[in-house]
N, C-alpha and C positions, 0 to 999 in steps of 0.2 A: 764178476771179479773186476776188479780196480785195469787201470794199464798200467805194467811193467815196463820203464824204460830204463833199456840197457843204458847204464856207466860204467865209470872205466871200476868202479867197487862191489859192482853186482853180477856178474857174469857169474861166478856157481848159484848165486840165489835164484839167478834165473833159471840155468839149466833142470836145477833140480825142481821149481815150480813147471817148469814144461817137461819134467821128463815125466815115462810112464805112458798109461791110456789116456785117448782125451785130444780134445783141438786146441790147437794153436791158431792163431790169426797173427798176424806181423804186418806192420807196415815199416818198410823201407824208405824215406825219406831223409832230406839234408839238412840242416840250419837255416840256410842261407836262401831255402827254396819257400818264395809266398804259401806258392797254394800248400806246402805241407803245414806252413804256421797254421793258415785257414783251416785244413783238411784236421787236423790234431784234436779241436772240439767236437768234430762229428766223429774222429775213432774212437773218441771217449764214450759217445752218444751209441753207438755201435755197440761196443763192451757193456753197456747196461742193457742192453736190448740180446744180450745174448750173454748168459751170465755164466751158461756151463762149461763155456769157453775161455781162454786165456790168450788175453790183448797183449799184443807186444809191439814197442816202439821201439825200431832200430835206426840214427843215424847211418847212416853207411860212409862218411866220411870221417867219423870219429870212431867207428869202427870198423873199419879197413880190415884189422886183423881179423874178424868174424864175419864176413861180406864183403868184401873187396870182389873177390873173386867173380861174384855174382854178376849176370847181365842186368844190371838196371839202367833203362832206355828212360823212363820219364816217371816222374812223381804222381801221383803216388804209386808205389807199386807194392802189390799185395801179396803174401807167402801165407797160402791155406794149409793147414798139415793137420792128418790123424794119425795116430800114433807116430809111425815112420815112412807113412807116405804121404807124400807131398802131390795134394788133391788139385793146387794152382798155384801158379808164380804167373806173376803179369802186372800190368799195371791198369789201374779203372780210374772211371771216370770220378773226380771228388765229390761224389754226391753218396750220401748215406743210403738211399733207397736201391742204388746199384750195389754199393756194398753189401746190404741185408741181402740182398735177391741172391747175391754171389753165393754168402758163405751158409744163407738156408737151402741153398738146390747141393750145395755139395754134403751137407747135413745129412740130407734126406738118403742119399746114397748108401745101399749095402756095402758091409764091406768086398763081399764079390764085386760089386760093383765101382768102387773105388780101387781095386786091386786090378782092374782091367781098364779101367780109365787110364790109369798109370802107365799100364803096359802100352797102349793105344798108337803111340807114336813116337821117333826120336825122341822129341824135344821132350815129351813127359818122361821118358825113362830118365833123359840126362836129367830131368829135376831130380831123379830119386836118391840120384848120388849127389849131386851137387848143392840142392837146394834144401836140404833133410837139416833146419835148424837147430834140432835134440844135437845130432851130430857136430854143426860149425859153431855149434856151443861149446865140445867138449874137446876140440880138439886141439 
């Protein structure tokens, strides 16, 4: 699947291509930020290397109203989600082989297994409320 990059004229087209079963991939990046101009060919390159998934590119300062809220520390930062759990938020390194590695070990997980990931710590729970982009899509 292509990448979806949220404007300010797509936000339901989006919700509703992410909503339902299925992954989501998001990167979080700015305009203004190098490495995410650089980093945007390789989520491209990412997205064709992983097709049953749905790429999504979120400015976070031109959408403030759908991520403001969010902790983003450094570019790129990456939001894994299956269905409505949110499997990783963080930020990695811009290299595509990190990427792959990421979102094929969280792939690989049962959903047992991703349902206890989740549970695993603070910070993963608070992703589950905060970080759930089906959700900060609709709201």
């Amino acid at each position: 699947m292509p990448v979806i990059t949220l404007n300010a004229d797509n936000r339901k087209e989006l919700a509703a291509a992410i909503a339902g079963e299925g992954w989501v991939v998001a990167c979080l990046c700015a305009a203004w930020c190098g490495t995410c101009g650089s980093y945007r060919a390789t989520f491209e390159e990412l997205a064709s290397r992983h097709p049953d998934k749905q790429f999504v590119w979120i400015d976070i300062e031109d959408h403030a109203d759908v991520v403001g809220d969010l902790d983003v520390e450094n570019f790129p930062t990456l939001l894994i989600q299956h269905d409505d759990v949110v499997a990783f938020f963080g930020t990695t390194l811009p290299d595509a082989g990190v990427a792959h590695r990421l979102i094929t070990a969280q792939a690989a997980l049962s959903e047992a297994e991703l349902a206890a990931q989740a549970a695993s710590s603070a910070e993963r729970r608070d992703w589950q409320n905060d970080c759930n982009l089906r959700t900060l899509l609709t709201d």
